[in-house]
N, C-alpha and C positions, 0 to 999 in steps of 0.2 A: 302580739304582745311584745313589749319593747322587752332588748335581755339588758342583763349587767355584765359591761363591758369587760371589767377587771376577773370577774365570775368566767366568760366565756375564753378570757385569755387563760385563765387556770386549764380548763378543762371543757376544750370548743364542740366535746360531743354531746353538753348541756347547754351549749350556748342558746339552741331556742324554745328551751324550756324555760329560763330563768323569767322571773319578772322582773319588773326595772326595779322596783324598792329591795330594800333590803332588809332579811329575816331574821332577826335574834332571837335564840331562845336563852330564858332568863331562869339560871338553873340554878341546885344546890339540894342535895341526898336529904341534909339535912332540914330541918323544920323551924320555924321560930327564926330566922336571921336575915329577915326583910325581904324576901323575894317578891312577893304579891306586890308592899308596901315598895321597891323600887320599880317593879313593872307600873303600874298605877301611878308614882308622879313623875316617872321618866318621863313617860309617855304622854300625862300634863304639860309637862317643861318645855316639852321639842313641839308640841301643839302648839304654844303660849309663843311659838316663834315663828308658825308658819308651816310647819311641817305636816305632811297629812300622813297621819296613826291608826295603824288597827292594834289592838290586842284581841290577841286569841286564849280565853281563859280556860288554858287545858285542864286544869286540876279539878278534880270534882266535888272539892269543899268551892268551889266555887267562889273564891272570896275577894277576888278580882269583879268581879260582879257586882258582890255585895259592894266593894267599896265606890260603886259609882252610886249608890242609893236604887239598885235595879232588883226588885226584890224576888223572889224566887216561881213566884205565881206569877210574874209576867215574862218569865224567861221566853218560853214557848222554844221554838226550832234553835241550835244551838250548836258547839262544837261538834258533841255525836252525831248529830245529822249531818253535817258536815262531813266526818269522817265515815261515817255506814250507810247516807241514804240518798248518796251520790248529790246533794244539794249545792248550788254554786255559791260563794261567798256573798252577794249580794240576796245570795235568800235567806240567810242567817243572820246580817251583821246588823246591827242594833247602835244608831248614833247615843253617843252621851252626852253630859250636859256642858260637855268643853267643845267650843269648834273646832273641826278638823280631827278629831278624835272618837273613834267608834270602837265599839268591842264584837268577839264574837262571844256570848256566853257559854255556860257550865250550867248544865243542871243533874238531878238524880240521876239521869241514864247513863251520865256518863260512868260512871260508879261500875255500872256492869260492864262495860267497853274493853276491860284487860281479860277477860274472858272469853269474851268475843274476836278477840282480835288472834287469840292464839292459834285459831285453825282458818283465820279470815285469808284468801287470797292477796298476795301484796300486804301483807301485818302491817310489815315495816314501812310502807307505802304510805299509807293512806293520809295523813297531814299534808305530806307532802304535793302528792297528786290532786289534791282539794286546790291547794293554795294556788300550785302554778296553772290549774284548768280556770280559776276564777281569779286570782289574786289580781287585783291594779287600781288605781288611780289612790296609792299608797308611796309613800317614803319611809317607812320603815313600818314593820308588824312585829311586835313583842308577842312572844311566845311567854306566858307564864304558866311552868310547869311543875306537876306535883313533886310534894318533897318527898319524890324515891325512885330509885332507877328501873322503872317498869317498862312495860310496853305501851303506854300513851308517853314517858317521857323519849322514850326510842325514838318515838315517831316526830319530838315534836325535832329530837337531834337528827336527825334525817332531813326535815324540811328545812333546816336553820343552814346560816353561811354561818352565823357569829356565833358563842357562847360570852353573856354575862353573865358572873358568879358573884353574887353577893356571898359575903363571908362576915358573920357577926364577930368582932373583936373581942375576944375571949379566950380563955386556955386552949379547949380546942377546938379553933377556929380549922385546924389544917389534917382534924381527925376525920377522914374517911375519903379526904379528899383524891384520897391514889385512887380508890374506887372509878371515880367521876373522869378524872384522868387517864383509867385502862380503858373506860368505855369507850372514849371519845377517840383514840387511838385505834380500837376496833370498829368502832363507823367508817374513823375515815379510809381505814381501811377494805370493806366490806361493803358499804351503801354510799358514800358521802365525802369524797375527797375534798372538798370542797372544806368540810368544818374546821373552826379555828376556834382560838379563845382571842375573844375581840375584847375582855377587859374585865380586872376583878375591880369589884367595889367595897369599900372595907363600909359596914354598918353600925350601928349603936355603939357609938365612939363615947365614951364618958371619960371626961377629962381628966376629971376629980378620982380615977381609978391609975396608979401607975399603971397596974400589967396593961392597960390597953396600949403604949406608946411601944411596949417590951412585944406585944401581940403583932402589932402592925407591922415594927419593923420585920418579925421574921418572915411572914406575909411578902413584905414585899422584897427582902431577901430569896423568898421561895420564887415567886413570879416575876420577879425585874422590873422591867418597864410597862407588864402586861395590868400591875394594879393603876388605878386612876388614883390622881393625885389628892384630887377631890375625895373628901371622909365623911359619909353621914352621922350625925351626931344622934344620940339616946333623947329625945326630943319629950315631952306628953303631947305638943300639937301634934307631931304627928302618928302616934298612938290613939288619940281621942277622934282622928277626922273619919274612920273607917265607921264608927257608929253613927257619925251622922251622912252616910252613905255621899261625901268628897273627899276628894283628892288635899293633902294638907294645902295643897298652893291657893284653893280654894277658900279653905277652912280659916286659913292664918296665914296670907301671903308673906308676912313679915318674919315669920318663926324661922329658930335657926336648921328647922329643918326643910324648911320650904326652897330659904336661900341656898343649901345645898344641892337641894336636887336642880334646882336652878343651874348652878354650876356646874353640875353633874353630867347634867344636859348641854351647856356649852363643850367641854371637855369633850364630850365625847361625838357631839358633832364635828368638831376640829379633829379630834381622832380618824373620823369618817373621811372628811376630807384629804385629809394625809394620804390616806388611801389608797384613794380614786387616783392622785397624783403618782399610783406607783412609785413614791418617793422611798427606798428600800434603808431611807436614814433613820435617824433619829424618831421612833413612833412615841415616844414621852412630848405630853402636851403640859405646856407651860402654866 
């Protein structure tokens, strides 16, 4: 398996474990402030340009799932197997109706999996160990994880290089967030030197609200250069596209929220790029 070169220069005693793509996980303690809905058209967006995408839909509302219209009687083998029954990523991943883009699902079982995993050899393993035994013929795998800092989302921060944080713009947007923050500090120190925060995204932006410009700025006062530029907007397309089981880019390519994650996804493949160039300037993307 091909490694990631910038990954193996970090830390060359995982150089040939890594795989060549690279692994986001797409987090946030909290519930309601677009996680699912930015894992689901990010992962649209960088398809729609060539990119070959998995999602791994850790959360066991499974709603990542749902929003590709994959309904829950045809899930069949999925994350859990994945993580407990030693299964390789090509016997679980399940293409969608976007090329280039496939998922692993969520079903009921996983639900009992933080149980399991507490006395499970390698707990904090097992995402991890799945992906790099199987993980390839990928450019990025979005990790979408449950809104809470358990032991599936442990695992998906262990297997991830990046962390995306979507944060809803609202009073408080930056409430719990030192939580999420001590964790990730104790990963990297303890499992995962490797993890970073690869970029906050600010969500359900409504214009017509002052506090949201008052919200953002502190936001991006707190994070610097780490928020993306790019703002997703309080949309109904893309609140409406999850019941009819697509992605909004699908549902209403035109909508202004379609167009953002469009952008979202430019930004932050340019972000990606910067990267790789080891370029240690300027990480704010235009």
């Amino acid at each position: 398996m091909e490694t990631n070169r910038t990954a193996a220069t970090d830390n060359p005693s995982r150089a040939a474990e890594l795989p060549s793509c690279r692994v986001l996980a797409v987090v946030n303690q909290k519930g309601g402030v677009g996680k699912t809905t930015t894992t689901i058209n990010l992962a649209t967006a960088m398809a729609a340009v060539g990119k070959r995408v998995l999602i791994v839909d850790a959360d066991p509302q499974g709603n990542a799932s749902t929003g590709f219209g994959i309904a829950r009687s045809e899930r069949g083998t999925g994350c859990y197997e994945l993580m407990f029954d030693g299964l390789a990523v090509q016997d679980v991943v399940v293409p969608t109706i976007i090329p280039g883009l496939s998922i692993i699902t969520s079903s009921a079982d996983l639900a009992g999996a933080e149980i399991q995993l507490v006395n499970a050899e390698r707990r904090e393993y097992r995402m991890r160990d799945a992906l790099e035994r199987s993980a390839k013929d990928y450019d990025f795998i979005l990790i979408d994880c449950p809104p809470s800092l358990n032991l599936i989302t442990l695992n998906a921060l262990v297997a991830a290089e990046g962390l995306l944080i979507p944060l809803q713009v609202e009073f408080y947007a930056l409430e719990g967030l030192s939580s999420l923050l001590q964790t990730v500090e104790a990963i990297r120190a303890r499992f995962n030197p490797m993890l970073e925060i690869q970029g906050v995204v600010l969500t359900m932006y409504d214009k017509r609200n002052s506090l949201s410009d008052a919200v953002a700025n502190d936001v991006r006062a707190y994070f610097a250069e780490q928020v993306y530029e790019t703002i997703i907007p309080r949309n109904v397309r893309v609140s409406e596209a999850p019941s009819h089981g697509k992605p909004v880019l699908l549902y209403d390519l035109k909508c202004p929220g379609s167009r953002a994650y469009m952008q979202l996804a430019s930004e932050l493949l340019k972000r990606e790029a910067k990267r790789l160039t080891n370029d240690p300037t300027d990480q704010k993307v235009a």
